[in-house]
N, C-alpha and C positions, 0 to 999 in steps of 0.2 A: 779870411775868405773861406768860412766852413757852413758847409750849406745843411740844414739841419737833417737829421739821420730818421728814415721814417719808423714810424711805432713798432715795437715788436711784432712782428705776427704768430707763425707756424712754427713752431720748433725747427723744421726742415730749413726754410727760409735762414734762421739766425744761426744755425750752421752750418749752411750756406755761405752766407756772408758776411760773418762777423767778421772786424777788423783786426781783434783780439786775436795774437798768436806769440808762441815764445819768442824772446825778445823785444817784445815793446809791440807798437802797430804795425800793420800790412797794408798792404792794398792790394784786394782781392783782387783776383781776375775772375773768378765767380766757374771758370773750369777746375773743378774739383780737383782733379788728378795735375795740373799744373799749379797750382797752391800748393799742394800738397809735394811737390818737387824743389816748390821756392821756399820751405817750410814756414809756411803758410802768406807767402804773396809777397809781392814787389817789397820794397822799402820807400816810404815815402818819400816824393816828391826827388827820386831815380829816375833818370833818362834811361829809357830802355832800346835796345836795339832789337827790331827783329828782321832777320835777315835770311833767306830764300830765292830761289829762282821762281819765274814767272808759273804762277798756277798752282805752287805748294802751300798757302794758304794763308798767307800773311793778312791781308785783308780782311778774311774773316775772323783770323784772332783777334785783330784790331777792333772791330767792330762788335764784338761778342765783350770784350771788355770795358768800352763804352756802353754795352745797353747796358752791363749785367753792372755798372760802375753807378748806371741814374737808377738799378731799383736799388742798389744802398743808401741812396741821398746824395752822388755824389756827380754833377753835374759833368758832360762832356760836350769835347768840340772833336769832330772831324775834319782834317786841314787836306785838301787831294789835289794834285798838282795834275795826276793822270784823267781822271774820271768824272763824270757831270754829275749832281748830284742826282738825277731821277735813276741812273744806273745805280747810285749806292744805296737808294730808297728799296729799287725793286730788291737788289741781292740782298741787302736785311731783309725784305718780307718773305723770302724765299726760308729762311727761320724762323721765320715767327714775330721779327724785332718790329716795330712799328717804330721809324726813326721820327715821321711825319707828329704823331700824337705828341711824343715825345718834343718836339720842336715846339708846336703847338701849348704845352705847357711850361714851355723856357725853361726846359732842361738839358735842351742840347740842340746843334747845332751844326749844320756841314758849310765848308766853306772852301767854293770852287774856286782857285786864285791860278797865278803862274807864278813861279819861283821866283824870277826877275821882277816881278810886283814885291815879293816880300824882302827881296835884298836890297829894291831900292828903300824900303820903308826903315830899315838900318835895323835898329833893336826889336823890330816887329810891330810894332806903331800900326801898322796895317790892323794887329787884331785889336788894338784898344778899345772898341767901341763895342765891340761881340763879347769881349770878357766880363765888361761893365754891365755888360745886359745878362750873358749866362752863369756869370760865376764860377769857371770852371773848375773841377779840382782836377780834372782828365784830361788829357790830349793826342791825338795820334795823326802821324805826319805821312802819307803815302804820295809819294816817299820822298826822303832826302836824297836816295842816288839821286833824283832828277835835277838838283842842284848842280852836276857835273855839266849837262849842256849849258849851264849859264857863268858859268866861272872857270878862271880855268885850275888846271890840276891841283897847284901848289896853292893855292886859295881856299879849298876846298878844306882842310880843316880848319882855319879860320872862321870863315861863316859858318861852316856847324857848329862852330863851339861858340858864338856869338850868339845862335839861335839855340842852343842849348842853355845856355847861360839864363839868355833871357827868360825861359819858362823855369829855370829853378829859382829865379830872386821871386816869382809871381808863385811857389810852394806848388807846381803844377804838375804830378805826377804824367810822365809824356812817356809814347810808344814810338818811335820811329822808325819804318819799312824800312828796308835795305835789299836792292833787289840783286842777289848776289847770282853769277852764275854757276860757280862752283865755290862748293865749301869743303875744303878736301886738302887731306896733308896734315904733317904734327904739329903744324902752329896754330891750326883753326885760324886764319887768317881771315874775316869776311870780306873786308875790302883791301882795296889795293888802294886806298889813299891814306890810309892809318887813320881811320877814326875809331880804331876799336876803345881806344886808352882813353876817347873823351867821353865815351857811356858808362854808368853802371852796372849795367846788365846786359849780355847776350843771349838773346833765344835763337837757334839757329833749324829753320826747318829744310828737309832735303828729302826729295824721291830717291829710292833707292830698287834697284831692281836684284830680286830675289827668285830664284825659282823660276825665269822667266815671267816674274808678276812684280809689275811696280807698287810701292808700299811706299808709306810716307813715314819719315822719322823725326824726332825732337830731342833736341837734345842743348842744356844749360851750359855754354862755353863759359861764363864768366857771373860773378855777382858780389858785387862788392860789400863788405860787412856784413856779409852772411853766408853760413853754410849754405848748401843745396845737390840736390840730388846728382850725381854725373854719369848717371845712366843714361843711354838711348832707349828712347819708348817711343813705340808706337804710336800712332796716329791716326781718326779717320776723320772727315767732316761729313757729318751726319745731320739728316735736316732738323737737329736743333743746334748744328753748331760743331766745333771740334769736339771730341771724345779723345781724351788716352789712354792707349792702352798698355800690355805691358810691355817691359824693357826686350829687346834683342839679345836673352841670353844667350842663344846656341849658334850668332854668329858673332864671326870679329871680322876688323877691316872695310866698316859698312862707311865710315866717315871718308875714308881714301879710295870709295868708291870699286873697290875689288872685293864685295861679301862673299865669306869662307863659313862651314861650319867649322865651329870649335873641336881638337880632336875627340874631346869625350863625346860629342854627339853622332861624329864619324864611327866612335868605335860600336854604340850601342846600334848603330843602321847597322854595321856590317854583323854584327853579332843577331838584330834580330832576322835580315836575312839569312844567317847560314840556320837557325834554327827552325826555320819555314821550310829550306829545304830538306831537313831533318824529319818534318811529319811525311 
């Protein structure tokens, strides 16, 4: 199921998104600066988690990874449990992404279902007909929390890992939202039903209020056979998409939700104000 890779173009373009990184292939996310944290992208056909509270930007990373996944050749589906798709049309065009054209050349595809559709369908039988037609190498699930209204507690990792499953015997590189309300504490725990152990990856994104100014953070909990970055870096979404920036050196304690500056940055405020009072 490998959809073929389009012609080289622009130098920028092929590193960009070349697959090519140490240790064998990647899978871009096509955000520079988060490749460049996973050293150099996903691992194939890795369940990834990304998990946030409401409005911290998961959906856009989702969706910036899918377009940025069909200009490599690599075809995607959008699976939304929450949102219609003319909502998911307009907020990609609000970047730039034309999801429509994009459809339009069967290279991808959104697909508005309910959970309880897909749990009765057992192994996901539900998409067999949409894969046969797009060929996916992509997938992003917004979200699995929303499995919890249809199952109950102790279920709940079961069926994710049953739908887990199933996109990795199918080699389907998948993202899945995680709409957490708090991510906070020394175990980085994202959920409360323990599905961190059944993903390979954790991206965890989190508002964090600094200065009396909220500020958005990233930060890699987890990734399986492979190093990566475990710095907190900044974040903005910016109309072409997420940006990162760089790490929150000069504060600690931003994950447990009480940001402090570090003391060597206390000491140089207090040193450059006593020197102001000084002139």
């Amino acid at each position: 199921m490998t959809a073929p890779r389009p012609k080289a173009g622009a130098a920028g373009f092929d590193q960009l998104f070349s697959s090519k990184a140490e240790g064998g292939l990647r899978v871009k996310t096509g955000i520079v600066e988060l490749d460049e944290m996973l050293r150099g992208g996903f691992m194939p056909g890795d369940s990834v988690m990304v998990a946030g509270s409401a409005g911290s930007g998961k959906t856009t990373l989702g969706l910036q990874y899918l377009f940025n996944g069909v200009k490599l050749g690599e075809p995607g589906i959008y699976v939304t449990f929450e949102e219609l798709p003319d909502q998911i049309y307009r907020d990609a065009n609000n970047f730039g992404w034309d999801l429509r054209k994009m459809e339009e050349e069967g290279k991808f595809r959104v697909i508005c279902t309910s959970p309880s559709l897909m749990l009765e369908s057992g192994d996901g039988s539900l998409l067999e007909d949409v894969f046969r037609e797009v060929q996916p190498q992509r997938l992003v699930i917004d979200s699995l929390s929303h499995l919890e209204m249809f199952v109950k507690k102790d279920d709940m990792r079961m069926e994710a890992y049953r739908m887990i499953s199933y996109l990795k015997t199918r080699g389907i590189s998948s993202i899945l939202l995680w709409e957490s309300p708090q991510i906070s504490g020394g175990s980085f725990s994202v959920t409360d039903v323990g599905l961190s152990f059944l993903v390979d990856c954790i991206v965890a994104l989190k508002p964090v209020e600094i200065e009396s100014s909220m500020r958005k953070a990233l930060v890699i909990l987890k990734m399986r056979g492979s190093d990566h970055d475990k710095r907190l870096r900044e974040f903005e979404i910016t109309p072409a998409g997420i940006k990162i920036q760089s790490a929150f050196t000069n504060y600690e304690g931003i994950i447990s939700g009480s940001p402090r500056k570090v003391a060597s940055e206390k000491f140089m405020e207090l040193f450059r104000g006593a020197s102001e009072k000084r002139k």
